[in-house]
N, C-alpha and C positions, 0 to 999 in steps of 0.2 A: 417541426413537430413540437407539440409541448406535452406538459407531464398527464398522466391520467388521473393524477393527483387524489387517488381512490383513497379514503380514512377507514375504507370496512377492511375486515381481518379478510385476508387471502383464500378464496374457495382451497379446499384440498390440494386439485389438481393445479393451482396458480401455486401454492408454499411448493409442491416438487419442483415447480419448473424453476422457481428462484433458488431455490438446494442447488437446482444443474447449473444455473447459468453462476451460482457463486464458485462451484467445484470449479468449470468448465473454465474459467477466466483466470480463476489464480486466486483470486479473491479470499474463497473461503480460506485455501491454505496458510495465508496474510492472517486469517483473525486465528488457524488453530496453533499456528507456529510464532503470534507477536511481533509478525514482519512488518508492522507501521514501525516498530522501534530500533529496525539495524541499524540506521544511520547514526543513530547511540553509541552504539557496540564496539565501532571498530575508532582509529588511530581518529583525536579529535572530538569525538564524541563523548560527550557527557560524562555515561556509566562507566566508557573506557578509559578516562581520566583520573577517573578516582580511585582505580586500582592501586593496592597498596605498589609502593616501588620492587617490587622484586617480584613482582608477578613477571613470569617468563612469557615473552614478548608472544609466543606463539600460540601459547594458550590464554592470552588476557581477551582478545573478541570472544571465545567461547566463554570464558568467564562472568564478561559484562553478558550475552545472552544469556547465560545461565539467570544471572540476577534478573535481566528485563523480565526473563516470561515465567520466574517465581514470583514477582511484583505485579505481573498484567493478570495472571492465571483468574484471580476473584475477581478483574471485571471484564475478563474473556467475554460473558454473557454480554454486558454493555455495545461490545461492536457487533456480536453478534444480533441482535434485537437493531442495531442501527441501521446495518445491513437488509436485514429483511424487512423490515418497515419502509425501508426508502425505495427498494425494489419495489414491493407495493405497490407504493405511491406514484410513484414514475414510470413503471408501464405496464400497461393493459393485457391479460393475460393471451391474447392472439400477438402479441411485438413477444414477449417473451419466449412462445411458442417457435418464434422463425428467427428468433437471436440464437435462441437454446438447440436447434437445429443445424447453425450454421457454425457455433462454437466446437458443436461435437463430431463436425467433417471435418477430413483431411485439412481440407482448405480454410476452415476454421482454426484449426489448433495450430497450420503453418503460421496465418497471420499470428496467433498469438505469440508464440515462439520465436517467430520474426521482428515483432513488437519488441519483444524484453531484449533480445539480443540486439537493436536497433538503439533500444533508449542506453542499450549497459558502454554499445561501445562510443557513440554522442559523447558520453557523459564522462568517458574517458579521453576523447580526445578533444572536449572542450573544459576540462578540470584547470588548466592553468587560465583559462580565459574566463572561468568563472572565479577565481582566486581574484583575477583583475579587477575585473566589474565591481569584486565584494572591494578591496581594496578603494578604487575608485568610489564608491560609493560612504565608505565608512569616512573617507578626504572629504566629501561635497555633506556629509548630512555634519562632521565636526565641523566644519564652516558656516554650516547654516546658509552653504547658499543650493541647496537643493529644494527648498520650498518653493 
């Protein structure tokens, strides 16, 4: 399939259906809570780094999100306007229709929840092998023989 690649503003009933299939996936909650930026927040990350030193270990990831989503809050609007525009764009309000249907069944919100829980524990039990690769790689690009 390819995109519907529509530039007109979204009939009424196509902006609801993109509202559901953002709620419906996780999506919207990602742009009301600044969840592009956790990977920030916690041990290693950026915002989490620069906590002064005596920030108490348990409360320093609340901390750095605190900061992230008083920094994101005035261009909250930005993801959100990106969000719905590329929905849009990308599909035709009959795919929406049977996406937004199928996200809102049982068997919808299982996959979904099945998804995250699938990518969270992957991602845990290939963390030292992605430590590798990064290692490996940081070896091959100082060499200059990864070109």
């Amino acid at each position: 399939m390819t995109s519907a690649m529509n530039l007109e503003p979204p009939s009424p009933s196509k902006a609801r259906l993109i509202g559901e299939f953002l709620r419906l996936s996780g999506i919207q909650r990602q742009i009301d809570e600044a969840g592009f930026f956790d990977r920030f927040c916690g041990p290693g990350g950026a915002v989490f780094e620069v906590l002064p030193p005596d920030t108490l270990y348990g409360q320093a990831s609340e901390t750095a999100r605190n900061a992230v989503r008083t920094a994101y809050e005035p261009h909250r609007c930005t993801w959100q306007r990106e969000y719905n525009d590329h929905m849009n764009w990308e599909f035709e309000e009959s795919e929406l229709e049977e996406i937004v249907s199928f996200l809102g069944s049982p068997a919808g919100q299982h996959y979904r929840e099945g998804t995250l829980r699938m990518n969270a524990y992957i991602a845990t039990n290939t963390e030292d092998l992605v430590e590798q690769v990064v290692r490996e790689a940081c070896i091959l690009a100082s060499d200059k023989r990864a070109t």
